[in-house]
LORONU-617869 format. One line per 4 residues: number of its first residue (from 0); their letters; for each residue x, y, z of N, C-alpha, C. Coordinates in Angstrom, 3 decimals. Example, Ala and Ser with C-alpha at 12.3 -4.5 7.8 and 13.67 -1.06 7.14 Angstrom:
0	AS	13.190 -5.690 7.800 12.300 -4.500 7.800 13.200 -3.300 7.800  12.850 -2.250 7.080 13.670 -1.060 7.140 12.900 0.030 7.870;
% end
This chain:
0	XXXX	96.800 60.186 -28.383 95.432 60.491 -27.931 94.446 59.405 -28.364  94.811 59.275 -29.649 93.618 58.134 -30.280 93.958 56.775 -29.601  94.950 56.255 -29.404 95.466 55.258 -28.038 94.605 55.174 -26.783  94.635 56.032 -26.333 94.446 56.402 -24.569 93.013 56.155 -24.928;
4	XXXX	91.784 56.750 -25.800 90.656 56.922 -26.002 90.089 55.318 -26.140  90.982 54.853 -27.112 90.730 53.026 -27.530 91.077 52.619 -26.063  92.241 52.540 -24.691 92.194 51.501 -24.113 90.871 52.289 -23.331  90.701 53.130 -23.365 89.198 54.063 -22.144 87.841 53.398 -22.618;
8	XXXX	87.791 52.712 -23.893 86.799 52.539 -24.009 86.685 50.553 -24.335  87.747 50.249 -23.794 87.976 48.768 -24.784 87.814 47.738 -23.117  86.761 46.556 -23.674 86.125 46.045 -22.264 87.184 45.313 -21.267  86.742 45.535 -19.935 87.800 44.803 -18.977 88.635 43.449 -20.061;
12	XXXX	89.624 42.865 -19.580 90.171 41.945 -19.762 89.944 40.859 -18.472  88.741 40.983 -18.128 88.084 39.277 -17.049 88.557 37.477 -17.521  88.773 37.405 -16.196 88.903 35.499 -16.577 87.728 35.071 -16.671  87.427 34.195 -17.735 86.079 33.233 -18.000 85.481 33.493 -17.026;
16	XXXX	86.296 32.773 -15.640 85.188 32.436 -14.791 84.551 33.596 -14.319  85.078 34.592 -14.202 84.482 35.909 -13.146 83.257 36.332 -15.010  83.507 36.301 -15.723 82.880 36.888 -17.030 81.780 35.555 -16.772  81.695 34.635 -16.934 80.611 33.649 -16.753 79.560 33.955 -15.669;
20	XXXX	80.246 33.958 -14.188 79.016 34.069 -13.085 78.558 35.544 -13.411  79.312 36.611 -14.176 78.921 38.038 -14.303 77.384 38.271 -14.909  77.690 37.109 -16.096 76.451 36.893 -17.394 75.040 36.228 -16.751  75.544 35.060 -15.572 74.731 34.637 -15.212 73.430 35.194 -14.593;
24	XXXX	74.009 36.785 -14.194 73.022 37.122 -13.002 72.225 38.634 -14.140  72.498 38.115 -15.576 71.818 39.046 -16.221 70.244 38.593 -16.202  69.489 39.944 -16.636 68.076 39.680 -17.147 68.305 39.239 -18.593  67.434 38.387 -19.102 67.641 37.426 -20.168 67.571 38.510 -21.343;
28	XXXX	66.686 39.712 -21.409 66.831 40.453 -22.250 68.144 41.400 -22.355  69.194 41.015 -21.750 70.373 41.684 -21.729 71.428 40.680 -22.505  71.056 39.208 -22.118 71.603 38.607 -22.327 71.356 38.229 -24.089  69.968 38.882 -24.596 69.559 38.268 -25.733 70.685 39.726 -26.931;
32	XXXX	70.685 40.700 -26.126 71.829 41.798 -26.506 72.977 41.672 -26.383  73.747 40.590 -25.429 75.264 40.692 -25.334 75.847 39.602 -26.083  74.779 38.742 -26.676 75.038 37.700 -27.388 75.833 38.432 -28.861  75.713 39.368 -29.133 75.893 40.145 -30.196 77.119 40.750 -30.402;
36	XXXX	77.424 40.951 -28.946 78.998 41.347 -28.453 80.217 41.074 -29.390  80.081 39.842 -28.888 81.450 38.990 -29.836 81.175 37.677 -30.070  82.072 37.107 -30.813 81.416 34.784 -30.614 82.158 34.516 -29.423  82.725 35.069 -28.779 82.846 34.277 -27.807 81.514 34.685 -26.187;
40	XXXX	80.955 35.135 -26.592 80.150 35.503 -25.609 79.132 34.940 -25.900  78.742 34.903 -27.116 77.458 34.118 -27.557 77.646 32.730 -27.451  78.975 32.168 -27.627 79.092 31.024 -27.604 79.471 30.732 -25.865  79.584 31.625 -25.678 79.555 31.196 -23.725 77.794 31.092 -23.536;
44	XXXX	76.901 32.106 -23.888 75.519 32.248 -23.504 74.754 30.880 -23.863  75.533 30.556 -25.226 74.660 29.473 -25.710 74.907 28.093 -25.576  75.594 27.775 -24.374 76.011 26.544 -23.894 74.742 26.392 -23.213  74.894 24.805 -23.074 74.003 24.366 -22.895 73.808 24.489 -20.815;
48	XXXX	75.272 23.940 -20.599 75.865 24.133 -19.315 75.074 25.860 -18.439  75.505 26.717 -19.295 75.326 27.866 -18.788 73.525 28.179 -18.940  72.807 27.637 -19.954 71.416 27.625 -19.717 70.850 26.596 -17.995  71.563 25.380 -18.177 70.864 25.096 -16.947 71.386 26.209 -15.219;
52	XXXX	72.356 26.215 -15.213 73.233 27.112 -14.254 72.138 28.553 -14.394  71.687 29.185 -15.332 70.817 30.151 -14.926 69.472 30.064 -14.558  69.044 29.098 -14.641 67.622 28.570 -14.633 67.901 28.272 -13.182  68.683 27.657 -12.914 68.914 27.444 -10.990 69.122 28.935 -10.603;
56	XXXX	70.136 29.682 -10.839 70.351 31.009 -10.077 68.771 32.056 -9.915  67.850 31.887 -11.060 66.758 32.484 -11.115 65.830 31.752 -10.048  66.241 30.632 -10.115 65.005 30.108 -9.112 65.130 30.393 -7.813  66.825 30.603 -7.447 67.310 30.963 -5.844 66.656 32.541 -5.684;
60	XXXX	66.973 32.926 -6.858 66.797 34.613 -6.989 65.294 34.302 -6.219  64.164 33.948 -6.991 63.066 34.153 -6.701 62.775 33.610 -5.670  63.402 32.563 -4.356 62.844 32.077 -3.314 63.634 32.740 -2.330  64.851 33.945 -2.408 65.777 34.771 -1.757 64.552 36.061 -1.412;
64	XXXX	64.024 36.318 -2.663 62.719 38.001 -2.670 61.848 37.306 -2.250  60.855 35.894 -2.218 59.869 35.459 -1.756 58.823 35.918 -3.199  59.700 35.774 -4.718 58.649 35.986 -5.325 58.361 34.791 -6.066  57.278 34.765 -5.606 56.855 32.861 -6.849 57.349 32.913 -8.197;
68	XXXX	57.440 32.145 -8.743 57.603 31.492 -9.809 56.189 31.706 -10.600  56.267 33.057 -11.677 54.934 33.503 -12.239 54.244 32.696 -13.677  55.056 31.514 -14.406 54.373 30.840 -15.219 54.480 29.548 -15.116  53.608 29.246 -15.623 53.555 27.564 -15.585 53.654 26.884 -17.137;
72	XXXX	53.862 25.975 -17.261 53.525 25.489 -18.674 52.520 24.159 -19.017  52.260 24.170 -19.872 51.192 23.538 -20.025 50.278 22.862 -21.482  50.430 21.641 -21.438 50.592 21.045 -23.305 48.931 21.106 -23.460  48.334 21.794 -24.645 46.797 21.701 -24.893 46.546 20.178 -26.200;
76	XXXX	47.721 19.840 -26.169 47.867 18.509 -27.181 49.344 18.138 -27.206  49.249 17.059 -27.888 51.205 16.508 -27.920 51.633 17.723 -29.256  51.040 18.353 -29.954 51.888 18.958 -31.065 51.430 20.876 -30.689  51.632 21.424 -29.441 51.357 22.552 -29.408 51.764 22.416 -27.712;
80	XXXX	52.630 23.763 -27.459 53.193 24.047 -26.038 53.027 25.294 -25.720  52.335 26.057 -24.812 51.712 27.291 -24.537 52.273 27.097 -22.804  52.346 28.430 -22.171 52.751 28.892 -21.170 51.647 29.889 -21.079  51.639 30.514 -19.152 50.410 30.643 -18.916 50.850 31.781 -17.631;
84	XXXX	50.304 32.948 -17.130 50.595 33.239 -15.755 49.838 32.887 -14.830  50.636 31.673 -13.940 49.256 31.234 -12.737 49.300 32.200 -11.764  49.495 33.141 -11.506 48.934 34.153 -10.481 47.592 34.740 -11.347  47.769 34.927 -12.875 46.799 35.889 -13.510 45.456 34.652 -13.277;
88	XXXX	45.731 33.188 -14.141 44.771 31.840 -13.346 43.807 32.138 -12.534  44.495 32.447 -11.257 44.042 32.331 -10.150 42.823 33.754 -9.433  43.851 34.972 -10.036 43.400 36.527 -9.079 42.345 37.268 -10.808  42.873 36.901 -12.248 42.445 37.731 -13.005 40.966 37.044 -13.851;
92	XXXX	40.034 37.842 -14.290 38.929 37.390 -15.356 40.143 36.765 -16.499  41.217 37.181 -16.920 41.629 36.914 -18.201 42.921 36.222 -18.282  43.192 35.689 -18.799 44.751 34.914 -18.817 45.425 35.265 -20.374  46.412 35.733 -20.186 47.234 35.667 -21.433 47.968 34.396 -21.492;
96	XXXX	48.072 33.586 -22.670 48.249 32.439 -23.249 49.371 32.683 -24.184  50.680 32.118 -23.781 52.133 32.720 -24.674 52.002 31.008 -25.668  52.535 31.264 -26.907 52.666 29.838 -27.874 54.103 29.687 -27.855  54.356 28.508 -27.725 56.010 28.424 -27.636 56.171 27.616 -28.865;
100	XXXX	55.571 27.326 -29.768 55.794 26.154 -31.108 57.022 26.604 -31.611  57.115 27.975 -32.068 58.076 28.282 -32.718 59.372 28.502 -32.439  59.474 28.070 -30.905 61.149 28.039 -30.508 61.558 26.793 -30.337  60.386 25.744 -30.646 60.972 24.262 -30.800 61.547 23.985 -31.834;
104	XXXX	61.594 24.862 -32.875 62.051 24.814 -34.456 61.333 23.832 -35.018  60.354 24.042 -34.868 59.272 23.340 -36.243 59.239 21.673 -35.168  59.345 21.327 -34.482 59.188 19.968 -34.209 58.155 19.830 -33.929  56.964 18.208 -34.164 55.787 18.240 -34.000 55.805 17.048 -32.439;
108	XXXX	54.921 16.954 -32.525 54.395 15.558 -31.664 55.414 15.067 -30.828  55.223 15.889 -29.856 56.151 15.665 -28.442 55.405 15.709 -27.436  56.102 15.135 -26.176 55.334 15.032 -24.522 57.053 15.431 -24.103  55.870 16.525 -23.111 56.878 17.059 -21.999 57.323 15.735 -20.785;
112	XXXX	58.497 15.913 -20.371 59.172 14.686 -19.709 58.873 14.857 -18.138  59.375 16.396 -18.109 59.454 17.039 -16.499 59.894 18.349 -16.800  59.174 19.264 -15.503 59.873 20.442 -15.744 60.813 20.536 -14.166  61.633 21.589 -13.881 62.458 21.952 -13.051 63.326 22.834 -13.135;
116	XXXX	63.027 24.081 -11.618 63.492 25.257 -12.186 63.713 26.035 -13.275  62.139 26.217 -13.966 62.167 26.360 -15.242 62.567 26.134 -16.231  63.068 24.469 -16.638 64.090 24.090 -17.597 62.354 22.750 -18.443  62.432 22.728 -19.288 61.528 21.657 -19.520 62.828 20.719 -20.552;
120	XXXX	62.202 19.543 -20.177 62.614 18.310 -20.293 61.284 17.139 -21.961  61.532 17.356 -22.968 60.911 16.989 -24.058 60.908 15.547 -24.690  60.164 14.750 -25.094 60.512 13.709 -25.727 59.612 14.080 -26.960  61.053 14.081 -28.600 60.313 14.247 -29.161 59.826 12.694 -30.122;
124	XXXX	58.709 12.604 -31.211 58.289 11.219 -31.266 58.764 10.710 -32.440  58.851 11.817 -33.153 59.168 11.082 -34.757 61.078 10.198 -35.082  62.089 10.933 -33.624 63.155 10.763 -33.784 63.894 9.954 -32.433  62.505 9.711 -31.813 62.378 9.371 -30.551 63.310 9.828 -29.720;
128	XXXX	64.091 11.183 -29.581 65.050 11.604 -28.466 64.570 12.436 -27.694  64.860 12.975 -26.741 65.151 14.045 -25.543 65.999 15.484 -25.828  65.207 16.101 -25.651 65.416 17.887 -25.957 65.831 18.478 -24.341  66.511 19.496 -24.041 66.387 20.407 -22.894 66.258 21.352 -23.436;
132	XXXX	65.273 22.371 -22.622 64.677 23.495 -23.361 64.549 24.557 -22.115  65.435 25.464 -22.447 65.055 26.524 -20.952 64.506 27.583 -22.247  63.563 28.086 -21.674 62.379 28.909 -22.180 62.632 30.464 -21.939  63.160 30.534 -20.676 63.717 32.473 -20.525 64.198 32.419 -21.488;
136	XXXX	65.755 31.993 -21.967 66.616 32.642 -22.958 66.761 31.723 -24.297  65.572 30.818 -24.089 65.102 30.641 -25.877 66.297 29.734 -26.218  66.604 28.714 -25.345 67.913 27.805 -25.793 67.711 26.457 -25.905  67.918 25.683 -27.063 67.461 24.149 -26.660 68.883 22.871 -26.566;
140	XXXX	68.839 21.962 -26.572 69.464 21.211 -26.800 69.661 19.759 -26.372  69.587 19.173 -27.771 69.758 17.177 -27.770 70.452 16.802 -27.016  69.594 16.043 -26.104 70.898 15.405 -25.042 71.189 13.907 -26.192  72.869 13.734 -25.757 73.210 13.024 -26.441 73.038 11.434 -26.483;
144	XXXX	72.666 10.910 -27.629 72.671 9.092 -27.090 71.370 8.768 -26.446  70.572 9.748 -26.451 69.162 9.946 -25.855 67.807 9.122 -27.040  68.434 7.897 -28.068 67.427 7.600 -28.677 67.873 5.928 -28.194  66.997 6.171 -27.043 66.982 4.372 -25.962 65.750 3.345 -26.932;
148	XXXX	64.546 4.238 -27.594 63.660 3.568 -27.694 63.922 2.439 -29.488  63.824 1.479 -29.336 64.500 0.540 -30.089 63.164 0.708 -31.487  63.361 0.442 -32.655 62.724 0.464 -33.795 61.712 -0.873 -33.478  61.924 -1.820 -33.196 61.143 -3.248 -33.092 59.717 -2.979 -31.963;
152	XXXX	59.906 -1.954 -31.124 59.308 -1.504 -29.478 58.900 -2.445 -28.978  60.178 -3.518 -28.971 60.399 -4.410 -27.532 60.198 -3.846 -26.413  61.305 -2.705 -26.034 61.489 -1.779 -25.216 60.489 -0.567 -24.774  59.833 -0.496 -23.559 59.063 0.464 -23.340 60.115 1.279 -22.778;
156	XXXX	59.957 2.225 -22.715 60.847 3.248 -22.082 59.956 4.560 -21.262  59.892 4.913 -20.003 59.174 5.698 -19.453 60.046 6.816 -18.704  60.039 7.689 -18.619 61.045 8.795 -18.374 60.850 9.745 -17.300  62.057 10.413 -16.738 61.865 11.369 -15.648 63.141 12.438 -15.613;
160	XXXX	62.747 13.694 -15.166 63.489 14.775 -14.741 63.793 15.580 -13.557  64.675 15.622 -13.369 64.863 16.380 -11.901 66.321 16.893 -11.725  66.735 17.345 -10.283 67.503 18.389 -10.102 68.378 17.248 -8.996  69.525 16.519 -8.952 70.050 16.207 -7.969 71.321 17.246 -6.764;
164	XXXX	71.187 17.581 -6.394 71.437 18.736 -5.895 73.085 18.113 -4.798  73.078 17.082 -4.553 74.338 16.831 -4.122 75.642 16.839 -5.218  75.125 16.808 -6.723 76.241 17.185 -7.737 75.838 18.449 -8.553  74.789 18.797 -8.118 74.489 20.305 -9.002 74.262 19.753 -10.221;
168	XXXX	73.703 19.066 -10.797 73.127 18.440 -12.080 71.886 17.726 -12.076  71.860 18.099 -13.135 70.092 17.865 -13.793 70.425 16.946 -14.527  68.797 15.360 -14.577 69.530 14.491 -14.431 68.270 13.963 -15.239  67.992 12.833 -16.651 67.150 12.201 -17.046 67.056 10.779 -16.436;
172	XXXX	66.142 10.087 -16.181 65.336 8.709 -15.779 64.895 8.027 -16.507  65.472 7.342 -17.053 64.755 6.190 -18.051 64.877 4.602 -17.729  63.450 4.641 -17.731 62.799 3.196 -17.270 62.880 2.646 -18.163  63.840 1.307 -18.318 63.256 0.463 -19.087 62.582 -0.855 -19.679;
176	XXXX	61.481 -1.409 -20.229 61.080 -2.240 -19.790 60.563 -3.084 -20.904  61.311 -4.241 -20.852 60.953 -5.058 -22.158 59.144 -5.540 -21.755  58.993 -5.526 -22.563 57.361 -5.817 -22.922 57.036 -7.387 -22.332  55.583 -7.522 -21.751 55.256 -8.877 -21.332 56.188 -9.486 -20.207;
180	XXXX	56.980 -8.349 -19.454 58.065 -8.613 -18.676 57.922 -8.325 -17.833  58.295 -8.553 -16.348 58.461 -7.880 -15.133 59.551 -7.436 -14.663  60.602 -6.859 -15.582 62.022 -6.644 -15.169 61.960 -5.216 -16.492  62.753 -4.321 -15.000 62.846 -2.894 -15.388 64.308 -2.643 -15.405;
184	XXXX	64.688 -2.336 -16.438 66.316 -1.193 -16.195 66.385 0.322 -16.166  67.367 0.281 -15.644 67.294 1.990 -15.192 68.567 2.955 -15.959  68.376 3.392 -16.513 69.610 4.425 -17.273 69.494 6.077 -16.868  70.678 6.853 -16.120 70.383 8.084 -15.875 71.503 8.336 -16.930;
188	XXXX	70.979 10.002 -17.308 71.623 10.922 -17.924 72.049 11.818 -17.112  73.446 12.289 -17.170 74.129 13.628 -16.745 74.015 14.661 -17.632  73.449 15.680 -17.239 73.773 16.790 -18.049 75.366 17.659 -18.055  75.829 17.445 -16.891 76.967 18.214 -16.651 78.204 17.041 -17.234;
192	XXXX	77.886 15.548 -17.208 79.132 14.514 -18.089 78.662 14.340 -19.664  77.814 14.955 -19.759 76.907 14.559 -20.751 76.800 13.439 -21.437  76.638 12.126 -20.504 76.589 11.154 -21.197 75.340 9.925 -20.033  75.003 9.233 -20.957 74.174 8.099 -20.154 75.351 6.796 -18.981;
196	XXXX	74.768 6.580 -18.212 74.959 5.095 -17.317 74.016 4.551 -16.866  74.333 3.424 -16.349 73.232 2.314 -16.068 73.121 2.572 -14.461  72.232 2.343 -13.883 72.131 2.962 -12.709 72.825 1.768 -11.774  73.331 2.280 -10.252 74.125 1.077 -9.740 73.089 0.407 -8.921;
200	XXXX	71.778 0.730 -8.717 71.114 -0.151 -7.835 69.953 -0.243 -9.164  69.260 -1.514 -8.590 68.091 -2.266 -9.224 67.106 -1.848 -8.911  66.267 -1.611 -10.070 65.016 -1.266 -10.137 63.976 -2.877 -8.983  63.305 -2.326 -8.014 62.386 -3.278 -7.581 61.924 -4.370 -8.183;
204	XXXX	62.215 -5.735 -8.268 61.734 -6.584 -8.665 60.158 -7.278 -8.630  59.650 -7.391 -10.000 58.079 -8.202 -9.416 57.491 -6.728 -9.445  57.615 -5.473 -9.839 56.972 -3.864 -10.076 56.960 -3.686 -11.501  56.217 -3.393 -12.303 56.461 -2.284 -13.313 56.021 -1.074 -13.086;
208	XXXX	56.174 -0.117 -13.756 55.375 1.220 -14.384 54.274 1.259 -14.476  52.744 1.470 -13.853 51.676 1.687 -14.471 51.051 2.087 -15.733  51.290 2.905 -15.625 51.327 3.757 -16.947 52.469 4.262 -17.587  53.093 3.773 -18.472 54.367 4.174 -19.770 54.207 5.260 -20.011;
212	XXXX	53.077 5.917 -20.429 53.142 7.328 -20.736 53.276 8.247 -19.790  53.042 7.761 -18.705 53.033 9.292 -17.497 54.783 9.506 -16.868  55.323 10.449 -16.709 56.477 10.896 -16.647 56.715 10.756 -14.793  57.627 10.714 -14.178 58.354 10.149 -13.260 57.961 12.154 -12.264;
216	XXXX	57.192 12.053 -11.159 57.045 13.210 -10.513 58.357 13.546 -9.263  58.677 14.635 -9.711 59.958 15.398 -8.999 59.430 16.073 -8.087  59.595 15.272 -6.873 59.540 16.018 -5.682 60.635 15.584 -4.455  61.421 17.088 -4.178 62.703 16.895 -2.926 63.548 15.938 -3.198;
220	XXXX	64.089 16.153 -4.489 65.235 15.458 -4.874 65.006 13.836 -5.535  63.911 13.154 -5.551 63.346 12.083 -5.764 62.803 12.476 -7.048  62.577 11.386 -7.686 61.580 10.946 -9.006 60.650 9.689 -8.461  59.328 9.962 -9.100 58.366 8.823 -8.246 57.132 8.624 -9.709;
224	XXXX	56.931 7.098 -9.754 56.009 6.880 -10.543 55.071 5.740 -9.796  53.909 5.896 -10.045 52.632 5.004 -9.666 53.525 3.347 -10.201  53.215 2.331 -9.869 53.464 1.343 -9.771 52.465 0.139 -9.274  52.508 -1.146 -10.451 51.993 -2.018 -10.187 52.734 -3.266 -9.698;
228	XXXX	52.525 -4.259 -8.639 53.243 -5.282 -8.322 52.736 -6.783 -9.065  53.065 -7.782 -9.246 52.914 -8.889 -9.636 51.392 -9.437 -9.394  50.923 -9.018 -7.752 50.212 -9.483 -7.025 48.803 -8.376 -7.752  49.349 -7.496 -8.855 48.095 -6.637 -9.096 47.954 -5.169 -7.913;
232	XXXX	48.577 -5.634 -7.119 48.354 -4.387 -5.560 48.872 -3.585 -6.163  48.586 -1.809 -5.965 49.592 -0.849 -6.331 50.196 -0.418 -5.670  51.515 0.135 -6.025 52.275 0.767 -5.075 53.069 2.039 -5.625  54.048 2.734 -4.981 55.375 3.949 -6.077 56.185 3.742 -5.635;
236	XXXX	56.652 3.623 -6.736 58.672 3.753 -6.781 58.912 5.093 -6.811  59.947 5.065 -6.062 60.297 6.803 -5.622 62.349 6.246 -5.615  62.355 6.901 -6.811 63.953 6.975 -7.026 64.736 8.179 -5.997  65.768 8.365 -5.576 66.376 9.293 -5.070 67.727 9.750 -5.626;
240	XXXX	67.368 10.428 -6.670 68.549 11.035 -7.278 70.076 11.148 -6.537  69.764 11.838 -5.390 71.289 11.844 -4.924 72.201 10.449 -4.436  71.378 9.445 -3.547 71.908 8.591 -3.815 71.211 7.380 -4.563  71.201 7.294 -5.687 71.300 6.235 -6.978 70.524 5.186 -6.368;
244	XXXX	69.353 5.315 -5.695 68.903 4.533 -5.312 67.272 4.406 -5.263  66.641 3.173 -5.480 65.082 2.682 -5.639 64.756 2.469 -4.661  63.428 2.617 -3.981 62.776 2.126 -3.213 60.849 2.168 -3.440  60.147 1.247 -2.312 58.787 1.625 -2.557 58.117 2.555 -1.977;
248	XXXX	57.787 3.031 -1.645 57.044 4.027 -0.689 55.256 3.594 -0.610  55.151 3.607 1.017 53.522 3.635 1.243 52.537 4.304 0.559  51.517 3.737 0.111 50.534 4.854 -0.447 49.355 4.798 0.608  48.534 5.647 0.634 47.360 5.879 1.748 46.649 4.541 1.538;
252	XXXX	45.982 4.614 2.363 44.592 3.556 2.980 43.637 2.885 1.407  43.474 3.725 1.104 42.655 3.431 -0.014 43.636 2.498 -1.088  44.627 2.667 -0.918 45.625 1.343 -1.770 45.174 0.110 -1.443  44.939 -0.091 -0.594 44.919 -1.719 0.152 43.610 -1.674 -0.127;
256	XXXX	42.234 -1.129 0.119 41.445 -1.408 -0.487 40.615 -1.484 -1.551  41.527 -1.580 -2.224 40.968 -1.724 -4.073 40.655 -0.514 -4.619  41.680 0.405 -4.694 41.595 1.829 -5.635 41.714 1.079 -7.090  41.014 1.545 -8.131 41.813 0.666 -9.437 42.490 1.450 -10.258;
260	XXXX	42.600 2.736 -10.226 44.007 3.429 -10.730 44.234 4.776 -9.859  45.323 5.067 -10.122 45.982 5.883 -9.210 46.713 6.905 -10.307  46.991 8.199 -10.007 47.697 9.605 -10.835 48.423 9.959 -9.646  50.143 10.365 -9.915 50.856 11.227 -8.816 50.428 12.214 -9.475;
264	XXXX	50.742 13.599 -8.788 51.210 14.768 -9.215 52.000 15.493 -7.766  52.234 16.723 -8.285 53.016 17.753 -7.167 51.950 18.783 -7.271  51.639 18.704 -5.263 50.838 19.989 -4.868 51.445 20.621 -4.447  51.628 21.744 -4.351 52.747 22.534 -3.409 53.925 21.800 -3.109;
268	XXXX	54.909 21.606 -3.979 55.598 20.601 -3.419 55.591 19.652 -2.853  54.374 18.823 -2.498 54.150 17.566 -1.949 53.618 16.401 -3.010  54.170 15.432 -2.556 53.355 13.661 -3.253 51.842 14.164 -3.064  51.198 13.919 -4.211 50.062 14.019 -4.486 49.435 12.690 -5.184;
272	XXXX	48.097 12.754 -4.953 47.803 11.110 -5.322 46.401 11.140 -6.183  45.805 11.283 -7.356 44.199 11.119 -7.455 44.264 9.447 -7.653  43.182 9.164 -6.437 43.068 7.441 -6.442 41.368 7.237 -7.195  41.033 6.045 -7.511 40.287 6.036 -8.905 39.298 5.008 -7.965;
276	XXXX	38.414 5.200 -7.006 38.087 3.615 -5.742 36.781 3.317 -6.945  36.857 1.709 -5.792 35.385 1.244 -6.130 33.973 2.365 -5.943  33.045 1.979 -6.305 32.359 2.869 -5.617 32.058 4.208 -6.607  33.377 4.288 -7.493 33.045 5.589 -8.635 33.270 6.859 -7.647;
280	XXXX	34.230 6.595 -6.617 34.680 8.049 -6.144 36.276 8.210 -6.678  36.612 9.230 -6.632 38.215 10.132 -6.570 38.823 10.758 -5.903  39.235 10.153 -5.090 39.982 10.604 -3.645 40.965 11.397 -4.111  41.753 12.405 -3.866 42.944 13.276 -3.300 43.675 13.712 -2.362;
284	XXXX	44.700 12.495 -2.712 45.384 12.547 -0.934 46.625 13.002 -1.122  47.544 13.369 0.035 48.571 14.622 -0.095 49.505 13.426 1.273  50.676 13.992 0.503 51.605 13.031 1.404 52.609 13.950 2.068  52.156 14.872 3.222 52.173 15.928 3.862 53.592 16.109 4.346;
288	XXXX	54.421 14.813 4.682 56.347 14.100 5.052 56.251 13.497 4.051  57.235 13.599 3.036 57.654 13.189 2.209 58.097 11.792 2.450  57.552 10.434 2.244 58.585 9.069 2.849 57.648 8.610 3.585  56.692 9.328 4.462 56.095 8.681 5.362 54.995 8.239 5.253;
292	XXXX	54.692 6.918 5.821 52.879 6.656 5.432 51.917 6.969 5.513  52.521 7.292 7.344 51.322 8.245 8.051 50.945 9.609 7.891  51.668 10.032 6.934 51.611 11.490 6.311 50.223 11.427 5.579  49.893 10.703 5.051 49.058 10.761 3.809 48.053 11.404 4.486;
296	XXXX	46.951 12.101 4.108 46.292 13.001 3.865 44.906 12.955 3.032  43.894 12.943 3.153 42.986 12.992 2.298 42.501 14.557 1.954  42.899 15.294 1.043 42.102 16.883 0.498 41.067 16.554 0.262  40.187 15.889 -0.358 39.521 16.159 -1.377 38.493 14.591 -1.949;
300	XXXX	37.174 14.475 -1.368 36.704 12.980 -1.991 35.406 13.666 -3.010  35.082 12.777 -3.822 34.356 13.177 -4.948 33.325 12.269 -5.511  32.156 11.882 -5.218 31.487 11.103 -6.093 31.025 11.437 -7.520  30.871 10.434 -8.227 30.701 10.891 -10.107 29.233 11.017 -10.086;
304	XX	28.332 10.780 -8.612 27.388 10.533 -8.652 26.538 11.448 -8.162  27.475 12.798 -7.250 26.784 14.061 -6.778 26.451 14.917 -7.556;
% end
């Protein structure tokens, strides 16, 4: 009797794989309970592999129901990381403000790299490496070989994150660029080989990086940063993750006539541009086809002077 009762109550005997996609499609607060189970479950939950793999399934989840994506994140300094609900932003008088310091484990003085499908992407400063940090289920982890930036800082190094979707891996961008130089190298990270390579095509010659500090914008499979040419003209490099490859891309009208700095960002999923013109205005233009010139778009002009 005491037999029959133990196998009635003793859990399936599942292969990994069917027990893996099972876990995947938990709510994270189930998952923060089954971790408790046994070590081998916790040590399945707490791979690093299986954090990015749920952070994608949640994001399909939510564009399958048509329900947005309810937080955003958002740095109020390099040593403090708070999350936010942009629906509450937008519809409520009040916003609740979540602090995330304490699941970085005490680390200070970091810049976020990129986020994607809720996974954020970290550079921290004192040890100069790269963190992945998915935030639902509170998991982090050092990508490996991730300290490019040299003690002497010959080397500038400018960085990017995104989702290449022809290998199902999430993928780091690092620019690199000896100082007083016009020659950039390119190193991607695999998360799924977990290791760095040198990229097989060449970074644009006679371009750098505009700005070193601003992070590489993920939009439709691409990474894209503002860019200066030899000639002083600006332009963007728009990497394409799936195939390993650089190119320049058009920027609107106001490029050619003497904008003197330029900001990407992502509007709704689109190339977004704040251009900096003569004149003391701030244009906002939207690059409506992704690739195309004639896409560009003006939202939004602004004098400092109205």
């Amino acid at each position: 009797m005491e037999e029959t009762t133990r196998e009635m109550f003793s859990p399936p005997n599942l292969p990994l794989e069917m027990m893996d996609e099972i876990l995947l499609r938990l709510h994270v607060k189930s998952l923060t309970r089954f971790k408790c189970v046994c070590s081998s479950w916790r040590s399945l939950i707490s791979e690093t592999l299986f954090a990015l793999k749920h952070a994608l399934i949640l994001e399909a989840l939510k564009a399958t129901t048509s329900k947005k994506s309810p937080y955003g994140v958002i740095t109020t300094s390099r040593y403090h990381l708070k999350s936010y609900c942009v629906n509450s932003l937008y519809n409520e008088s009040t916003v609740n403000v979540f602090e995330h310091d304490g699941e970085l484990l005490g680390r200070d003085y970091y810049q976020v790299v990129g986020t994607c499908h809720g996974l954020v992407c970290f550079h921290v400063d004192y040890d100069k490496s790269l963190y992945l940090w998915n935030p639902t289920i509170k998991l982090q982890q050092r990508l490996s070989g991730s300290d490019l930036e040299t003690s002497d800082d010959e080397v500038v190094v400018t960085y990017g994150f995104g989702y290449d979707e022809s290998e199902d891996d999430y993928k780091v961008v690092a620019l690199l660029q000896q100082r007083h130089q016009m020659k950039t190298d390119a190193n991607i990270y695999s998360t799924r080989q977990k290791r760095w390579r040198r990229s097989y095509t060449c970074f644009p010659s006679g371009v750098v990086v505009a700005d070193k500090s601003r992070s590489g914008i993920y939009i439709k499979g691409t990474l894209n940063w503002a860019a200066t040419s030899s000639s002083s003209s600006w332009t963007i490099i728009s990497y394409d993750m799936s195939r390993d490859e650089f190119k320049q891309l058009p920027g609107p009208a106001c490029c050619s006539r003497g904008c003197f700095t330029m900001t990407l960002g992502d509007l709704r999923g689109c190339l977004s541009m704040v251009c900096y013109c003569k004149g003391a205005n701030a244009d906002v233009w939207v690059m409506k086809e992704f690739g195309v010139g004639e896409s560009w778009s003006k939202t939004l002009e602004h004098s400092w002077f109205d």
